[in-house]
N, C-alpha and C positions, 0 to 999 in steps of 0.2 A: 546495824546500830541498835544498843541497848535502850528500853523504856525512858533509863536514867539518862543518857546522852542528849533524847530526845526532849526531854522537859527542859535538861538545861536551856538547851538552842531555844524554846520558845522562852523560859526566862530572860534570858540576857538581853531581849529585845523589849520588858518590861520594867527591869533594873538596872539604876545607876551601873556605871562602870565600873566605877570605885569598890561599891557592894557589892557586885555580883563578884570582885577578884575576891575579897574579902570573906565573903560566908562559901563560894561556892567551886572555886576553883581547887581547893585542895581537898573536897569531893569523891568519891569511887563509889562506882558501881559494885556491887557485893553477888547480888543474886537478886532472880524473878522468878517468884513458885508461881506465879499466876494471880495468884490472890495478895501477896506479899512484895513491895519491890525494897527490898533490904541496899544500903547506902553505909558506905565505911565516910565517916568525918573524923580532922585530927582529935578536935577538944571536945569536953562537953561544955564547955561555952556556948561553941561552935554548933553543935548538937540545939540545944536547947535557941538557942537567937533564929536560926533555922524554923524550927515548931513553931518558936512563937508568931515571927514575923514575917514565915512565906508559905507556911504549910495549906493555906486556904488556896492560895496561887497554883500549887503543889496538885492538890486535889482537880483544883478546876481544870488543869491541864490535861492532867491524868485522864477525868473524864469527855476533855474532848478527843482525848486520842483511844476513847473505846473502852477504858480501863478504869472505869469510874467505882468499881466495886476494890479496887486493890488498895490494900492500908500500904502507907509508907512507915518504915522503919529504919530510924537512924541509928548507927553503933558509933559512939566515942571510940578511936581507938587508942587517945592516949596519946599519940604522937605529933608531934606539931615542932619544925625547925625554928619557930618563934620562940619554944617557950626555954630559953637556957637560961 
């Protein structure tokens, strides 16, 4: 199990249901240099409501699971089956 799998599974147990489908299900794992855990999201909406609203959660998590020194980074990639 990726770093990113593992944060979800402890988020979803502190967020709505609603919101966690909403910001975090359409999500991907990208990559983990160690110091980096890179994250694919459709939008930059998505992107940025993310940062703003769970990045803290994000972090804390990170650090309990050892990883406290690792930046997250989210990439927009543009795609999103919402947006026609």
């Amino acid at each position: 199990m990726n770093l990113w799998e593992r944060i979800l599974i402890a988020l979803r147990v502190h967020v709505a249901e609603e919101d966690f489908r909403r910001w975090f299900s359409a999500t991907a794992y990208a990559s983990d240099s160690g110091d980096q855990l890179t994250v694919w999201v459709p939008t930059e909406a998505i992107r940025r409501h993310i940062a703003v609203h769970y990045e803290l959660m994000i972090e804390r998590e990170m650090a309990r699971l050892e990883r406290g020194g690792t930046t997250l980074r989210l990439i927009a990639t543009g795609v999103d089956d919402d947006e026609d």
